[in-house]
C-alpha positions, -999 to +999 in steps of 0.1 A: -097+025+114-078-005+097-045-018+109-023+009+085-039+038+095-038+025+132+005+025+130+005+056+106-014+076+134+000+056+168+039+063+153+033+098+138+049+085+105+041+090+068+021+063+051+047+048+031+068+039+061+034+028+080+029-001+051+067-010+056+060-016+094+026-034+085+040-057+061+062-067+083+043-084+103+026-101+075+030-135+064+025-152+034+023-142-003+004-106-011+003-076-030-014-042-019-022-012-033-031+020-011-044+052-026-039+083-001-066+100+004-045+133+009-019+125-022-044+115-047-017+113-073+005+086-056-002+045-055+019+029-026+023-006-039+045-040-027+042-075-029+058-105-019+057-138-037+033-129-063+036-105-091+020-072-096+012-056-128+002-020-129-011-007-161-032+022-179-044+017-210-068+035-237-097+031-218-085+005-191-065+003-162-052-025-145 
């Protein structure tokens, strides 16, 4: 189990409030992107300090 799913499970919460109490106790510059497994059509995404560029394109994604 990694860290997210350990405080979305522990806290009974929904995933997007499970990364806002991860990334709290993160330091530094990031950016994540989390797929849910049960909401295959959603992309939780944040970052801090460094951009983040989300894309689709005729054949590409990025």
């Amino acid at each position: 189990m990694n860290f997210i799913e350990e405080i979305k499970k522990n806290n009974d919460c929904s995933l997007e409030e499970a990364v806002r109490v991860a990334l709290k106790r993160v330091t530094g510059a990031y950016v994540i992107l989390l797929l849910d497994e049960d909401n295959p059509d959603t992309i939780i995404a944040a970052r801090k300090g460094s951009p983040l560029v989300i894309g689709v394109g005729k054949g590409e994604h990025f």
